[in-house]
N, C-alpha and C positions, 0 to 999 in steps of 0.2 A: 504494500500500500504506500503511495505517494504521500510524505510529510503533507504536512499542509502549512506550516509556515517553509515557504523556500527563501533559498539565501543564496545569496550574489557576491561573491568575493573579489574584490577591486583592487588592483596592483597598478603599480607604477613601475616600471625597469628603461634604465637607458644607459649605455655604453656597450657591453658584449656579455651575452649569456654565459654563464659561468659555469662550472664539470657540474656542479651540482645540480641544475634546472633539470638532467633528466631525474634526480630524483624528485625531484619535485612536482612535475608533470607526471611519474608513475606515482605517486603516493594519490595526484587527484582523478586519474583514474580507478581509483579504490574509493571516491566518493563521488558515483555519479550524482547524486538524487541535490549536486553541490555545482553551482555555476561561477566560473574562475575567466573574468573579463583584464586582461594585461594592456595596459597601456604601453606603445613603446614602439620609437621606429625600428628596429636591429631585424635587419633582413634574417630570414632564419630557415631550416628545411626538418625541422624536427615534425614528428609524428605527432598531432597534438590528439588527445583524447575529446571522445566527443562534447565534453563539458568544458573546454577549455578552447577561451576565443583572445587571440592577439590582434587587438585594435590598432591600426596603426595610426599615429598620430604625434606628431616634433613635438621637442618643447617647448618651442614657439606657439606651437598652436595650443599645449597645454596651459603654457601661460596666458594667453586671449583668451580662452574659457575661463581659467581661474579668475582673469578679472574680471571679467564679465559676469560671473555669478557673485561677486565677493563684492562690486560695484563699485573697486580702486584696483590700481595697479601694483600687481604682485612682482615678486621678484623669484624666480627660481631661475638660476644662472648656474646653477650645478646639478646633478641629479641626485646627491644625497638632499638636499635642502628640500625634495618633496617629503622626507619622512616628516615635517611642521602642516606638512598641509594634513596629512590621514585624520585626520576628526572632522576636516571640511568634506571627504570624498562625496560622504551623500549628497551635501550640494551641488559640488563643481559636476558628477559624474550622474546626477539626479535624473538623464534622461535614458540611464542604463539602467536602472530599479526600479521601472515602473513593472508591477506584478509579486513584488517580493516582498515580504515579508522584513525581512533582516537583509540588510549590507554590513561589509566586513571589511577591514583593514587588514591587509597583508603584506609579506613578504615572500620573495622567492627561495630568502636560505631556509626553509624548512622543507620539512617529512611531514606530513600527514598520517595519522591513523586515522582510527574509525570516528570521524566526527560525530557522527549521526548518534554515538554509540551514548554519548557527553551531551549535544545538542537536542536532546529529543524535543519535540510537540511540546511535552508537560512541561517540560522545565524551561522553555521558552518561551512558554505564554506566561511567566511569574515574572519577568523581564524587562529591561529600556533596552539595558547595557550591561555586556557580560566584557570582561577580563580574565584573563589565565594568570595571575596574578593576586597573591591578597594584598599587595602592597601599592601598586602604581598599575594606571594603565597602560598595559601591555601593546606595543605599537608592532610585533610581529605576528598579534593574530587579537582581534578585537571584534563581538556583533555588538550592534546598533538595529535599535527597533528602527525600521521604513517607514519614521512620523516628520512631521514639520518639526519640533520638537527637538528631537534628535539628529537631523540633520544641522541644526541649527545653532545646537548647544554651544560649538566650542566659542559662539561670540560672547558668553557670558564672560570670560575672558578680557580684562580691562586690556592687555597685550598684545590681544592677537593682532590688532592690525599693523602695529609693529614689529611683531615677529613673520606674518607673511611681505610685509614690503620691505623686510634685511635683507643682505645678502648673504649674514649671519644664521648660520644653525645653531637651535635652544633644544631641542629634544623637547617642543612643544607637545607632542602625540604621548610623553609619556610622564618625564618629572625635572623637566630641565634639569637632567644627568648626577641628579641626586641619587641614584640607587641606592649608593653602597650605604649612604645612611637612614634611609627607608628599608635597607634590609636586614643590616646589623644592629643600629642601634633604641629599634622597636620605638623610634618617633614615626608619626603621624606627617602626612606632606604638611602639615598646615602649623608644624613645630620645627622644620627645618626651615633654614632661610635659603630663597633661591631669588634667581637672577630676574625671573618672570613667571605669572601666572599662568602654569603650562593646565594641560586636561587632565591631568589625577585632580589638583585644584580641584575643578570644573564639577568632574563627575563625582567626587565623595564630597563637596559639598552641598550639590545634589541630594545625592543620596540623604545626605545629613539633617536635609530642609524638607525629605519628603516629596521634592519634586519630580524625580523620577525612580524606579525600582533598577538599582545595579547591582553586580553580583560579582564579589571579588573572592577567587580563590585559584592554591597553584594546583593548577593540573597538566602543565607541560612540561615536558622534559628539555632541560638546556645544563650548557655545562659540561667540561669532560670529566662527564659522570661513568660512560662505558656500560658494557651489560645491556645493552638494547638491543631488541630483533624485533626486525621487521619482518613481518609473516602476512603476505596477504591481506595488506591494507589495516593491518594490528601494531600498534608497534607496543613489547610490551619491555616491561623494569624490573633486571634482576629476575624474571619468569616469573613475576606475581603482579605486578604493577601495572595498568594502562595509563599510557599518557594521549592525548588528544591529536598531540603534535611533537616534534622534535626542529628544537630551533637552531644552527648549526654556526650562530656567531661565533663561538669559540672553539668548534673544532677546526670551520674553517682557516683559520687560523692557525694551524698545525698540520694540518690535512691540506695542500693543494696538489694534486696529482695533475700533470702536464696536461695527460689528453681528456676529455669526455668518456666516459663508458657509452657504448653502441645501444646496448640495452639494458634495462633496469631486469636482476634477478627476483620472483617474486618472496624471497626469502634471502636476507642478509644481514648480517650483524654491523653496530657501531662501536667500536670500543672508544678511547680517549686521543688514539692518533690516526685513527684511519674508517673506512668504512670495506668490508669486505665480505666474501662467501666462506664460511665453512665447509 
């Protein structure tokens, strides 16, 4: 049976597809009932899954949309600086979700498991705004209810219009690059001091006011943790554990193998330096 809330996953990519995007297009092959819309000019011949559509579109032209929806003139002159814009997607990208339920901020360094398995119906209709995260908003995989509302939130944001007309990156999408003390030191975003009013702000204090229903808890796996297999659109931890998703900031980091693999095996393991077959 078809969910009945559907969800539209929205990405931004520009410069060259990286070894890992085949994992990442087989991981969204493993969740058809999930639609994966890529922004991006990079000519490309990869096998795309039938859920999965690469828009082609400069970042000129992305920028003319973003100000056109934003009603001022943005600034993205590099392509990491769209990671400030993912809280606006539903805006700028609003004539791509019409039908859906939920939009979603993503990224391409990740694995996917069984979304659906996490996201079901029940648990998304209790919802505005979900995070893989209990600490900050999570900018490598975030839903967003399909309302006026939510598309709209991150202007509540005294910043944001100065953080999209910088040339400057804030890590608006998640906690102006405050982790490590949102992680370690069991303060609250709203007891550290930061540079600017990024969307954790936003959305827990939201939440806090009652104005919207969001849902902060960790359920991805990041990290060179190790002990990961991926089986069939499963990824699981230590052979007890499901995680949702596998985010691959820090492996990548240690792991860059020269060429692409040809095709993705549908069982393989992650350890802390590599990704491979037993």
């Amino acid at each position: 049976m078809e969910p009945k809330n559907k969800i539209v996953v929205l990405i931004c990519y520009y410069g060259e597809f990286p070894w890992y995007f085949s994992y990442f297009l087989h991981s969204c092959k493993y969740n058809p009932s999930i639609d994966f819309r890529i922004f991006s000019d990079i000519a490309h011949d990869f096998d795309l899954p039938p859920n999965v559509v690469i828009i082609k579109k400069s970042i000129e032209e992305l920028k003319a949309l973003a100000s056109k929806k934003l009603n001022f003139t943005v600034n993205i002159d590099h392509p990491y600086k769209l990671c400030d814009f993912k809280p606006a997607y539903g805006l700028i990208f609003e004539d791509y979700t019409h039908g859906y339920q939920f939009w979603c901020q993503s990224d391409i360094d990740v694995i996917y498991g069984d979304v659906r398995n996490f996201m079901t119906d029940e648990f998304l209709d209790q919802y505005d705004f979900i995070s893989l995260r209990h600490d900050y908003t999570t900018g490598c995989f975030a839903l967003y209810r399909n309302t006026p509302r939510m598309k709209r939130l991150f202007m509540k944001s005294k910043d944001y219009e100065t953080v999209f007309s910088s040339e400057k990156h804030y890590c608006f999408d998640e906690c102006n690059f405050v982790w490590d003390e949102l992680t370690h030191s069991g303060k609250t975003i709203f007891e550290v001091e930061t540079e600017i009013e990024s969307f954790t702000h936003i959305v827990k204090a939201a939440e806090r006011d009652k104005e919207i229903r969001a849902h902060f808890d960790f359920i991805l796996l990041e990290g060179l943790i190790g002990r990961i297999r991926f089986h069939q659109g499963k990824l699981i931890y230590k052979k007890v554990f499901e995680g949702i998703l596998y985010h691959l900031y820090w492996l990548k980091r240690v792991y860059n193998p020269k060429t692409a693999p040809k095709s993705i095996p549908d069982t393989y393991l992650i350890s802390p330096t590599r990704i491979y077959v037993k």
